[in-house]
N, CA, C and O atoms as a GROMACS GRO file, in nm:
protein
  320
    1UNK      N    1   8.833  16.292  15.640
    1UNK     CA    2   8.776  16.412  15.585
    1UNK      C    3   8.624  16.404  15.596
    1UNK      O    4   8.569  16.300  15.560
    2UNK      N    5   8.544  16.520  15.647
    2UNK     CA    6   8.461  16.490  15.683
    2UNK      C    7   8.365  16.608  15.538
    2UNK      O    8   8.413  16.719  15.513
    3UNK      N    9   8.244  16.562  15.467
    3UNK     CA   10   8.189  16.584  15.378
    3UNK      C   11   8.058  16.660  15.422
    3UNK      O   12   7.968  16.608  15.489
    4UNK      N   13   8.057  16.790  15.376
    4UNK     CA   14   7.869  16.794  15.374
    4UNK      C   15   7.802  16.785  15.283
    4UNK      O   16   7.806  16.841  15.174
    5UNK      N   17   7.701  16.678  15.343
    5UNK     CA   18   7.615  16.609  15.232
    5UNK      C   19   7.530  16.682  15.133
    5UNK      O   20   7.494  16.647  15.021
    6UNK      N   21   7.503  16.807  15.211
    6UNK     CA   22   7.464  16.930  15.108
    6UNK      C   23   7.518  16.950  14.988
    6UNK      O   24   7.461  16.969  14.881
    7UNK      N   25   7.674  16.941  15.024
    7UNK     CA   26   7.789  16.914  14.894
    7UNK      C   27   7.797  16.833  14.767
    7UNK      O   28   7.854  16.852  14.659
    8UNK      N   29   7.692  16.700  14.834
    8UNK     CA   30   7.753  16.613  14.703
    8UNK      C   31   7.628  16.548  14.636
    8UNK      O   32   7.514  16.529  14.678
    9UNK      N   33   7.692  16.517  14.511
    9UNK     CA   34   7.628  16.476  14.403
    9UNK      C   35   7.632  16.364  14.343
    9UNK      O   36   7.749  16.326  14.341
   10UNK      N   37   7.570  16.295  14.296
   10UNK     CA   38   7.608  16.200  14.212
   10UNK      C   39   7.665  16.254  14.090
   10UNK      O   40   7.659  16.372  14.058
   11UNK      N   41   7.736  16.134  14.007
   11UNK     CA   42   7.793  16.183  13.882
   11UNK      C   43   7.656  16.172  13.794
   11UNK      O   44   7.609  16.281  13.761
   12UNK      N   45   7.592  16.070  13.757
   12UNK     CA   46   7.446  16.076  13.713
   12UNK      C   47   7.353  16.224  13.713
   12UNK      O   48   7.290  16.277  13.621
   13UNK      N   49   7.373  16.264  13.857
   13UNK     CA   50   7.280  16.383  13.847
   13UNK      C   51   7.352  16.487  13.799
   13UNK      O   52   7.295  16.588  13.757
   14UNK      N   53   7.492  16.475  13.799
   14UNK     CA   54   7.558  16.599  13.755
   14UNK      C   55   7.553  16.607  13.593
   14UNK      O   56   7.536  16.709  13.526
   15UNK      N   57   7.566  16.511  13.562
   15UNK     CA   58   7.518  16.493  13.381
   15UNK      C   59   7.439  16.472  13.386
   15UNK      O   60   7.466  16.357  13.350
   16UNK      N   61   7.300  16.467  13.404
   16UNK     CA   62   7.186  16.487  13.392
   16UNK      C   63   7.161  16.626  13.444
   16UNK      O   64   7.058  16.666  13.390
   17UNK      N   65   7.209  16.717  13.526
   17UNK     CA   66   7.093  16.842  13.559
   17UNK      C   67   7.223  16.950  13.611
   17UNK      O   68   7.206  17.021  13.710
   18UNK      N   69   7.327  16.953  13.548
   18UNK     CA   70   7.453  17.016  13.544
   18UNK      C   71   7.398  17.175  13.610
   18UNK      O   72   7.431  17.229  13.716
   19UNK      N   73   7.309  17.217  13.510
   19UNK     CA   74   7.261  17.319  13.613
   19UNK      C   75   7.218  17.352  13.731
   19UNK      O   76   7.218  17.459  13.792
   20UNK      N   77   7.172  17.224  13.765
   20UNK     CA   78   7.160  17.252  13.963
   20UNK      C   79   7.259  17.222  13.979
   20UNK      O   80   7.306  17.313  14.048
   21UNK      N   81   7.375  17.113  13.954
   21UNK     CA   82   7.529  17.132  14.031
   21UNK      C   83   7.582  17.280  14.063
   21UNK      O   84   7.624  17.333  14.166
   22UNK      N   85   7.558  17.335  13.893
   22UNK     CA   86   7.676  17.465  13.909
   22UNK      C   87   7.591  17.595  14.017
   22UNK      O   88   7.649  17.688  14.073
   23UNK      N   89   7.462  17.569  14.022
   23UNK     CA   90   7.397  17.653  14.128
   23UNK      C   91   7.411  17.610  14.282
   23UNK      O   92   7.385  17.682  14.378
   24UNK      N   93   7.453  17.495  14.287
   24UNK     CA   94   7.485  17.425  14.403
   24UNK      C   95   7.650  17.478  14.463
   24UNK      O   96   7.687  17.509  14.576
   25UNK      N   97   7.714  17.472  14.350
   25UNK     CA   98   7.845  17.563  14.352
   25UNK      C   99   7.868  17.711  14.406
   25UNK      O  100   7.953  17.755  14.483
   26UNK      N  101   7.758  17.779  14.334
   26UNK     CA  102   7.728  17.918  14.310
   26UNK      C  103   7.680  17.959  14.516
   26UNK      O  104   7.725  18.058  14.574
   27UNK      N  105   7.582  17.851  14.588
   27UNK     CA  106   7.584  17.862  14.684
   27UNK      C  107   7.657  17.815  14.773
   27UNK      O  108   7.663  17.893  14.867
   28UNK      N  109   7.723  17.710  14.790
   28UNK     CA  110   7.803  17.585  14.848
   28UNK      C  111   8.018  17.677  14.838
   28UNK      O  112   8.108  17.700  14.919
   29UNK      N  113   7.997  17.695  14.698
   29UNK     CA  114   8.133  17.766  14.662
   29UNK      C  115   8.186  17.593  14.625
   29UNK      O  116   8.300  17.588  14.579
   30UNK      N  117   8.129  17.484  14.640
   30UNK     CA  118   8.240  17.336  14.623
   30UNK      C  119   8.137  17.260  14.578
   30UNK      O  120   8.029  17.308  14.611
   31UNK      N  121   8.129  17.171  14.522
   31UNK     CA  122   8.053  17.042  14.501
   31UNK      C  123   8.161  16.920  14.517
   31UNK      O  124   8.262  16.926  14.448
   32UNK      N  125   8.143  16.812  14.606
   32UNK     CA  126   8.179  16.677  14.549
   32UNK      C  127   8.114  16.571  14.463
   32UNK      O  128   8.006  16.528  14.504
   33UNK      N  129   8.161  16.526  14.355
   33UNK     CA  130   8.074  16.436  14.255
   33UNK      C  131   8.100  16.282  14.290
   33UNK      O  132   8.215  16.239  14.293
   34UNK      N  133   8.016  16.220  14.310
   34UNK     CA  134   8.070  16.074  14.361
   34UNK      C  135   8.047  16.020  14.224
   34UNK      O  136   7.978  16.075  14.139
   35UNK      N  137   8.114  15.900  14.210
   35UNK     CA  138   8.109  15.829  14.127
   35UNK      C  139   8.136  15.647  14.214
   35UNK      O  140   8.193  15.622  14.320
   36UNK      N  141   8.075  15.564  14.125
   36UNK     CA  142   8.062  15.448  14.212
   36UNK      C  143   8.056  15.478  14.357
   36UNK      O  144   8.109  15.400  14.436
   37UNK      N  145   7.988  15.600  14.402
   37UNK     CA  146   7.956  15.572  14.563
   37UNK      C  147   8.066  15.614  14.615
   37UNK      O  148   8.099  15.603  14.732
   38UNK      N  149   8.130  15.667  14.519
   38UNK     CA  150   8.257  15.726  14.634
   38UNK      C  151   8.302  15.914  14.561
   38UNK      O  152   8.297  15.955  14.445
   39UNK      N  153   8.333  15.970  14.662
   39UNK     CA  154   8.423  16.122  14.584
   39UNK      C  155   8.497  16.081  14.534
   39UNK      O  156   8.574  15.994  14.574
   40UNK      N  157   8.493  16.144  14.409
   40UNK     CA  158   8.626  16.144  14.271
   40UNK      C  159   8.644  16.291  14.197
   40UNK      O  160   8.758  16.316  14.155
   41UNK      N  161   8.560  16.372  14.183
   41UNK     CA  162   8.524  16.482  14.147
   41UNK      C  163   8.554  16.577  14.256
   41UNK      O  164   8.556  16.519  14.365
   42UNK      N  165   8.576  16.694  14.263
   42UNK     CA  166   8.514  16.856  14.282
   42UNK      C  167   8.504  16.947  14.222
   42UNK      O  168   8.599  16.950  14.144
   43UNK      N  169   8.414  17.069  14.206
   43UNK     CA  170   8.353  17.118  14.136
   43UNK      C  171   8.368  17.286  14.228
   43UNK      O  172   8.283  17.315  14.312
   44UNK      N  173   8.448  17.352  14.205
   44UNK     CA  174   8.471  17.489  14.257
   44UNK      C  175   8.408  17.600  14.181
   44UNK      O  176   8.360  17.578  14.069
   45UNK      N  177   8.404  17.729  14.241
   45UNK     CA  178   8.383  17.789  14.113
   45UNK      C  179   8.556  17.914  14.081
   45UNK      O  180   8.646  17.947  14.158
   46UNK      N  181   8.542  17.933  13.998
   46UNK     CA  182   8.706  17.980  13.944
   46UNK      C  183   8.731  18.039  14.025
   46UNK      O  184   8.810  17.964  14.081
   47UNK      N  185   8.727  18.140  14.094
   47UNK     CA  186   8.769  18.247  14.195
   47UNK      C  187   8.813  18.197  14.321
   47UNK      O  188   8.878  18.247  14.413
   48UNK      N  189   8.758  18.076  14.300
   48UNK     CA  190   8.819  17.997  14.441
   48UNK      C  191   8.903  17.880  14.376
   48UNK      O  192   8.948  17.815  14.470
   49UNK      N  193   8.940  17.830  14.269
   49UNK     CA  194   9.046  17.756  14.239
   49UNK      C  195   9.136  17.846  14.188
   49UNK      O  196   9.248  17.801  14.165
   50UNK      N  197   9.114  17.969  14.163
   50UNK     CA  198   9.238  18.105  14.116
   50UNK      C  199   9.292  18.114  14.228
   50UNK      O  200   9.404  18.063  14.228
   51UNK      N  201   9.256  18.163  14.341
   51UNK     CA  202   9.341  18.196  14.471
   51UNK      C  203   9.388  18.074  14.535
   51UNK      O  204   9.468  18.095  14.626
   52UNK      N  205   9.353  17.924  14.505
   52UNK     CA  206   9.465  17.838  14.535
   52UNK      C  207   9.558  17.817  14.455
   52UNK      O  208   9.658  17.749  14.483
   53UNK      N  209   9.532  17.882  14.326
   53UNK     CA  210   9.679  17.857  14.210
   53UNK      C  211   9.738  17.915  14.259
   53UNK      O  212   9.841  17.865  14.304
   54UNK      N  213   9.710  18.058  14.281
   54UNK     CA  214   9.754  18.199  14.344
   54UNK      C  215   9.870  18.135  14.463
   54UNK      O  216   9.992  18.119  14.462
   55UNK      N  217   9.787  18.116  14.542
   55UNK     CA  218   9.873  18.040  14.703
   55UNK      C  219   9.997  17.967  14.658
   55UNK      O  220  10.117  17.989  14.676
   56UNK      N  221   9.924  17.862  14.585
   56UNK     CA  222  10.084  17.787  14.532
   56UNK      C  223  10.175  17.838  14.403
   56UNK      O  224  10.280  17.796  14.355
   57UNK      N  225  10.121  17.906  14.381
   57UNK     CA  226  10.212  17.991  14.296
   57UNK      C  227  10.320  18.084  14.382
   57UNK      O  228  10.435  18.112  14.349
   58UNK      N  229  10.242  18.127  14.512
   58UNK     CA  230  10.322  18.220  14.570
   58UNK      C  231  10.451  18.107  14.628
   58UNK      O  232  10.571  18.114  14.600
   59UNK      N  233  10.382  18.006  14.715
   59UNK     CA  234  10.485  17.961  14.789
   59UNK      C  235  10.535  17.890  14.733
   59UNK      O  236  10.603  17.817  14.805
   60UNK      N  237  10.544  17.862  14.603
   60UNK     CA  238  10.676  17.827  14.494
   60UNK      C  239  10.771  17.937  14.473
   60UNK      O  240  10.891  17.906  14.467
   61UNK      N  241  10.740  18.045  14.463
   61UNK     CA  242  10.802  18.149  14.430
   61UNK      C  243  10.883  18.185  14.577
   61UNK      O  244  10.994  18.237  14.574
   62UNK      N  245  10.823  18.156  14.691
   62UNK     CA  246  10.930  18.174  14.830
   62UNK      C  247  11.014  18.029  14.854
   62UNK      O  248  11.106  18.038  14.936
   63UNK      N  249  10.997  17.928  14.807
   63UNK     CA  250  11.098  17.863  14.806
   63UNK      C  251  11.236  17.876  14.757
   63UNK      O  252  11.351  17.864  14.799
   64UNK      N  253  11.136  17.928  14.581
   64UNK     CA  254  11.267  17.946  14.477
   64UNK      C  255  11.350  18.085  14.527
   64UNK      O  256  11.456  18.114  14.474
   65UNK      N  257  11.290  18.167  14.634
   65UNK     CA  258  11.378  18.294  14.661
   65UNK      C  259  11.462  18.195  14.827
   65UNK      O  260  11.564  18.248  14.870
   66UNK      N  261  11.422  18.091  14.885
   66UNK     CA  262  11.472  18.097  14.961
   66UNK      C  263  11.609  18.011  14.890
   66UNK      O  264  11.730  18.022  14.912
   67UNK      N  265  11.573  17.970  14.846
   67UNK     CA  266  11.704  17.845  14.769
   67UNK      C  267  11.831  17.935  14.716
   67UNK      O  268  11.951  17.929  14.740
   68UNK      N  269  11.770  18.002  14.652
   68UNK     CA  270  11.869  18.133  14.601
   68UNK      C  271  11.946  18.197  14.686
   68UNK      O  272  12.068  18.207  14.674
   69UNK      N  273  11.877  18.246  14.782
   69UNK     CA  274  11.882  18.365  14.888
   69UNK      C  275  12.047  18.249  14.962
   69UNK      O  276  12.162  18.276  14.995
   70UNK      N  277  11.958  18.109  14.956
   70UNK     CA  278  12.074  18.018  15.098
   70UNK      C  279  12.168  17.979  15.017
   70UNK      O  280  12.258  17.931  15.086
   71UNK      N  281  12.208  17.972  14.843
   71UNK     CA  282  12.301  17.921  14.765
   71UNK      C  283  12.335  18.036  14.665
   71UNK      O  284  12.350  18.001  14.548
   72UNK      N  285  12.350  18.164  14.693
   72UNK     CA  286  12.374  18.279  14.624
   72UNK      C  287  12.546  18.244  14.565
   72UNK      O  288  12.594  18.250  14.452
   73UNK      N  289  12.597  18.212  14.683
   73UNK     CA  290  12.756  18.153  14.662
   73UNK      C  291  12.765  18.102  14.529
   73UNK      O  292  12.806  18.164  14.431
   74UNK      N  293  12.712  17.951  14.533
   74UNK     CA  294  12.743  17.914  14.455
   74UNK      C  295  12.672  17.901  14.314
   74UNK      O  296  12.711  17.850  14.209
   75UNK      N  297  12.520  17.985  14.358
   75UNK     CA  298  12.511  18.057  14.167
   75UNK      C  299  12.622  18.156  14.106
   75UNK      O  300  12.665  18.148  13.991
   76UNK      N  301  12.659  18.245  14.198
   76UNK     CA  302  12.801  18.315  14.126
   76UNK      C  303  12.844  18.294  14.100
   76UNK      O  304  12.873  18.348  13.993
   77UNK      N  305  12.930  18.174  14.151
   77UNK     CA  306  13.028  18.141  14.111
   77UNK      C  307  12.977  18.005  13.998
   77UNK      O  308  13.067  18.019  13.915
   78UNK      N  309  12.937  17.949  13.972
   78UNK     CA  310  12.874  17.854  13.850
   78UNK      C  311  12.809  17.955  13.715
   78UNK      O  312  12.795  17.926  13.596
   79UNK      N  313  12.774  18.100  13.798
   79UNK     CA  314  12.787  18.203  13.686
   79UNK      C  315  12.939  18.259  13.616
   79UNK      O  316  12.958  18.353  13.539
   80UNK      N  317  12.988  18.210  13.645
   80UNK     CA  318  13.172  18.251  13.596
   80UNK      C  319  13.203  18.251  13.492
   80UNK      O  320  13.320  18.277  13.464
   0.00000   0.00000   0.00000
């Protein structure tokens, strides 16, 4: 995975000056927070971690219709 360094932060500077992170966000849309020198953190802003709930919310919801859709049989009949 390849990182832009524009992206990241220390954890230090992020608790220390939280407000340039979340403006860093505000332009970036992501922050990574390193900690001991390595990514451990990211830092989105909501509208972009909503539409990945969103995403996997959906394609949970097309599994659970495909499972149904391919074992309709035998929910009926376990509905008896």
């Amino acid at each position: 995975m390849l990182l832009n360094t524009k992206k990241i932060v220390t954890i230090t500077d992020a608790n220390q000056n939280f407000s340039k992170v979340a403006r860093l966000v505000d332009e970036e849309k992501s922050v990574v927070i390193l900690k001991n020198n390595r990514p451990k953190y990211v830092l989105i802003e909501y509208e972009e971690f909503a539409k990945e709930a969103k995403s996997e919310e959906d394609k949970l919801q097309d599994i659970a219709n495909r499972v149904l859709e391919n074992n309709i049989g035998a929910f009926r009949e376990l509905a008896k």
